[in-house]
N, C-alpha and C positions, 0 to 999 in steps of 0.2 A: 444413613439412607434417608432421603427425602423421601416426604409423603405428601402427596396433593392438595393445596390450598385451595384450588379452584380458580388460582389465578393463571396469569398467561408464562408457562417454566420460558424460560431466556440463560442460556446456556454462554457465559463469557468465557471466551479462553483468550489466553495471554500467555506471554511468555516466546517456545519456539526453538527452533534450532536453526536462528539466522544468527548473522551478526548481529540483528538490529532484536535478540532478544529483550534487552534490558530498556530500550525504547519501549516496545512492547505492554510491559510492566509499568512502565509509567502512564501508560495510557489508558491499562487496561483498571488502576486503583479512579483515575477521574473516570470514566464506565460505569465500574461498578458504583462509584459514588453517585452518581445521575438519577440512576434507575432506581423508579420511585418505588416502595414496599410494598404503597396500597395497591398497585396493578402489578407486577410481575412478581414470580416464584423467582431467583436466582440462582442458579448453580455454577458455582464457581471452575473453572478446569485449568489447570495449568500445565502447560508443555515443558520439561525442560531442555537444557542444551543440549542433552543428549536423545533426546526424542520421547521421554517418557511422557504419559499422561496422569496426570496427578488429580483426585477428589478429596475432598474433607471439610473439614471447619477450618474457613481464613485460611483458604489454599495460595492466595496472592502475598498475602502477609506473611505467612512460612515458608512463600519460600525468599521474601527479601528478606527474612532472617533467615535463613540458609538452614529452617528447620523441618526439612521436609521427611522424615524419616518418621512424624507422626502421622503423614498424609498416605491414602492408598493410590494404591496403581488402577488405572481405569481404559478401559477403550470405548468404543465406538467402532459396531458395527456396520459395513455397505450391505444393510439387508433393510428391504423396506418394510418389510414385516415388524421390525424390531426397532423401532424409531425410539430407542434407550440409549442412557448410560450404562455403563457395568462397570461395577469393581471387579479386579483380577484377585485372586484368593489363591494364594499358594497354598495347599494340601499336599497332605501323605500321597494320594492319590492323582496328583499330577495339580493344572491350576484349573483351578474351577472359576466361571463368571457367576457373578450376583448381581440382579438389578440395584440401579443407585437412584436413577431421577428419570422421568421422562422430559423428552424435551422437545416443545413449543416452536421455537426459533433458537437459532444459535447465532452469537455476535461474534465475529472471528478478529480481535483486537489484535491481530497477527501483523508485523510488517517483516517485507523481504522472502527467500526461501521456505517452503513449506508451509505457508501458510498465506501470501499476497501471487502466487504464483499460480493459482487454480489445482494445485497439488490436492489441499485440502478441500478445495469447492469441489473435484472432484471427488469427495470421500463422500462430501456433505451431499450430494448429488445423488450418489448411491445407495445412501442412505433414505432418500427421500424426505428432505427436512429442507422446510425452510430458514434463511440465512440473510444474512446483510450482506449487500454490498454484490459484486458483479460476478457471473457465471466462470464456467473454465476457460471460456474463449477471451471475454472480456480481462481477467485476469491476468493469462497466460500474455496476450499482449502489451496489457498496461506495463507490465513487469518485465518482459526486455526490452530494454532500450535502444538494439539496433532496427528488432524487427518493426518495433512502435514506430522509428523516424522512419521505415520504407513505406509505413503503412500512410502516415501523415503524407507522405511526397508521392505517394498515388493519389490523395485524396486531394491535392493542389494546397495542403497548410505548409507554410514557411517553415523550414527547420533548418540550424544549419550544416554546414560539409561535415559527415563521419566516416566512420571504417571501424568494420569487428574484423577483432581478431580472436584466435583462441590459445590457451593456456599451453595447447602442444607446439603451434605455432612459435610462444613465443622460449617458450625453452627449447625448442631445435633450431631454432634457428633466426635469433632474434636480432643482427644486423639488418635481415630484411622485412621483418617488420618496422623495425624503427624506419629505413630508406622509405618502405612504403606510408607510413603513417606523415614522414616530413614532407611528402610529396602531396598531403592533403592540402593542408597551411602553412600559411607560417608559426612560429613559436608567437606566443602562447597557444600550446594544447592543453586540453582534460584528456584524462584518464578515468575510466569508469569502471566498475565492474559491471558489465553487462544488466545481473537480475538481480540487484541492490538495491535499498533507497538508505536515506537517514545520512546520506552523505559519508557512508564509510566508505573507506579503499577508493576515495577520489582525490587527483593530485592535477595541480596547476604545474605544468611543465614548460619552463623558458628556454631549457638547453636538451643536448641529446641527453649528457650525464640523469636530466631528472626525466625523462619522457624514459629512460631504460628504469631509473628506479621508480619511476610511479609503473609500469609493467609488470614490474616482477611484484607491487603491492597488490595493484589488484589484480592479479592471478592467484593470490591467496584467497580471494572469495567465490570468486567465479572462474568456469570453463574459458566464459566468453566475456571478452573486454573491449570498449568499446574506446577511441580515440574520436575529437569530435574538436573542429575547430573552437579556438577561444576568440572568444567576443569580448568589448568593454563597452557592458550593457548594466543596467537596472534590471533587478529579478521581480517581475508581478507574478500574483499567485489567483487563481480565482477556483470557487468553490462549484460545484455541479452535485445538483440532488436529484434523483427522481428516477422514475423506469422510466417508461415510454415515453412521457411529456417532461425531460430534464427542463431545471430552472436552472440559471447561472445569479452566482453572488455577484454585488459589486467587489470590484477588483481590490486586491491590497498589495502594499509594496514590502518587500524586505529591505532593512537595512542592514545589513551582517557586520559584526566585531570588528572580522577579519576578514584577510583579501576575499573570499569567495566563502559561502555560506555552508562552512564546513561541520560534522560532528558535531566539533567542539564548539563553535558558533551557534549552533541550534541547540544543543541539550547542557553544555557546561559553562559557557559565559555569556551571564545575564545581561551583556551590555548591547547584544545587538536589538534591532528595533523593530517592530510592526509598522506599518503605518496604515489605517485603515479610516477611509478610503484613499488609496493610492493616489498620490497628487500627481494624478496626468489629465489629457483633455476628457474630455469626454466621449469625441469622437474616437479616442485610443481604447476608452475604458467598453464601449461598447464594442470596437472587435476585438478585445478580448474576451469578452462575452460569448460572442458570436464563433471565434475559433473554439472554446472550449467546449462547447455544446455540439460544434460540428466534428472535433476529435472525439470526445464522449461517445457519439453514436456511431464513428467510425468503426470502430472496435467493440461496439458493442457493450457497454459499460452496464452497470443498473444498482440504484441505490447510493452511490455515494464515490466522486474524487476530487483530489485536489489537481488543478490542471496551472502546471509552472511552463512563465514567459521568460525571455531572455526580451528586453527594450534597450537596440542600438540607440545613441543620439545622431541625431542631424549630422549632418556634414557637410558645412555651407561649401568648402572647397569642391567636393565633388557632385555637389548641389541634390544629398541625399535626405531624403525625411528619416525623420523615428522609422522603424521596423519594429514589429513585432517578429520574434521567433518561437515556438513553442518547443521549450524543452523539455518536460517530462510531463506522464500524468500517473497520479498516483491513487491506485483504486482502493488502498485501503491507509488512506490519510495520519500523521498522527494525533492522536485522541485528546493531549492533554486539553485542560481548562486554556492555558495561553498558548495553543499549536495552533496555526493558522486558520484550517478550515474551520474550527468550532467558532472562530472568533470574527472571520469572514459573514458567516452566519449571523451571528450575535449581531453584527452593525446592519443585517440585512432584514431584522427583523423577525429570527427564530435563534430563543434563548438555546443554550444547552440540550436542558433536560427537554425542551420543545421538539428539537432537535433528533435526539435519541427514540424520541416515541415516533417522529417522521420515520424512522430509518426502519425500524421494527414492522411499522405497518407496510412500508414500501416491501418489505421481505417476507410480511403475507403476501401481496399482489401480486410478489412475482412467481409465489409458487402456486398461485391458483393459477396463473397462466399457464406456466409449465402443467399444470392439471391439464391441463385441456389436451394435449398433446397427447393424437392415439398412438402407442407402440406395438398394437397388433394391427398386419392385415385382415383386413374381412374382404374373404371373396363376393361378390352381390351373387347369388345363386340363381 
């Protein structure tokens, strides 16, 4: 049980029951590392694959040694009264809760399902706690990828041709999806799992043969899969902080390993590249700026994304410029020390741990706004 230092409790959880649990955990040890002693209390929480919620001493640590059976079970209550942790206590008597920590702010080091999807900001919501990063709406949108590109091509940002489909769709009857999906572009397609990031269950398709098996992959992760023209573009990434007055990073570019900036490119071989700042013009580098602050507030973001371009080149034959396209945003970025966004930051002139304590304060602000908001009528008498 924690007992009150007097400082500010900051509740990290990590872990999760996405695919992108194990990302997760690597984000969530550089977090924890940041977060300076002399200002915050810590309490560690960790989600596992299977949904449990985990408290103790070096909950992050036990369980990447896979020692979690000295750790307790915990929840979190949707009561605003009770703005706690609790351990769950099995008894003779059925399971009884005990308070464990109170908590301050919570940093939800979550990517993918249940936890970048507004599933949990709705908990955290209910609970009446303030939190990093963007509400259930902002969330909910950032994290599918179909509805994000209708939201962008109302809003007049460049995205390019898709089409969802879904999981029943394509097990009843997946000749016409495939018909329908060749009738977007030409090959090369992506294959996406709809409410995914970290680049799982995504597949570069040149024939039917691989557009049928990148389908049937990612339907393993999601309901809804999303097919989207391929482009041979440069990937820019640019970072967005802030509630109400977002600031945009300068741009940085990816160099990926391999053909396209997969998983394994991003978390398992060290050979792809950052480039930071991104060697384009300048007048590229500011509307990428300017698109991502304008998608950021489309949907309503607050606290912290990383917002990914897709950059066509020129086409003297058919006398086209660079294009910018925006291809995802992602409202809860990953955290490591060398993950984009921290490092976008870093050349923009707020370190790390600088960083961390923006995001914290940002996730006061936003719940004193939320204060403000009456949810009783008052009749005027």
């Amino acid at each position: 049980m924690f007992k009150s230092s007097g400082k500010l409790r900051v509740g990290v959880i990590f872990g999760g029951r996405s695919g992108e649990h194990e990302v997760s955990l690597m984000s969530g040890r550089s977090v924890l590392e940041a977060l300076d002693p002399d200002l915050y209390e810590v309490i560690q929480i960790g989600i596992t694959h299977e949904g449990m919620w985990l408290v103790g001493d070096q909950v992050l640590q036990a369980m990447l040694d896979g020692e979690m059976s000295r750790l307790d079970l915990a929840t979190l209550l949707p009561d605003p009264t009770r703005r706690d942790l609790y351990m769950v206590r099995l008894e003779d008597q059925g399971q009884l809760l005990q308070f464990f920590a109170g908590l301050d702010v919570v940093f939800p080091v979550l990517h993918g399902s249940f936890g970048e999807d507004g599933t949990l900001q709705g908990l955290l919501e209910m609970a009446d706690l303030a939190y990093i990063g963007s509400g259930v709406l902002g969330s909910a949108l950032g994290m599918d990828k179909g509805i994000f590109k209708d939201v962008m091509r109302a809003h007049g940002i460049p995205v390019v041709s898709s089409i969802v489909f879904t999981r029943n769709e394509i097990e009843s009857n997946v000749d016409t999806v495939i018909q329908r999906a060749e009738s977007l572009a030409e090959y090369p397609l992506f294959v996406k799992p709809a409410n995914l990031g970290s680049s799982v269950g995504v597949s570069k398709c040149r024939s039917r043969s691989d557009l049928l098996e990148g389908l049937i992959d990612a339907a393993q992760y999601d309901r809804r899969i999303l097919v989207e023209q391929g482009v041979t573009a440069r990937e820019i990434e640019v970072g967005v902080l802030g509630n109400e007055h977002p600031i945009a990073s300068i741009p940085g570019e990816v160099i990926p390993s391999r053909e396209f900036y997969s998983y394994e490119a991003k978390y398992l071989d060290e050979n792809s590249q950052l480039l930071i700042p991104a060697p384009i013009s300048e007048e590229l580098a500011e509307e990428a700026r300017r698109l991502s602050l304008a998608a950021y507030r489309a949907i309503d973001c607050a606290g912290m994304a990383r917002v990914d371009f897709l950059l066509s080149p020129d086409d003297p034959v058919k006398n086209l410029p660079e294009k910018l396209y925006l291809s995802e945003l992602n409202t809860i970025p990953g955290f490591t020390k060398i993950s984009m966004y921290p490092k976008l930051w870093q050349a923009s002139g707020i370190s790390y741990p600088a960083l961390i304590n923006r995001l914290i304060e940002l996730a006061i602000e936003r719940k004193a706004e939320r204060d403000r908001t009456v949810h009783r009528f008052r009749r005027e008498e």
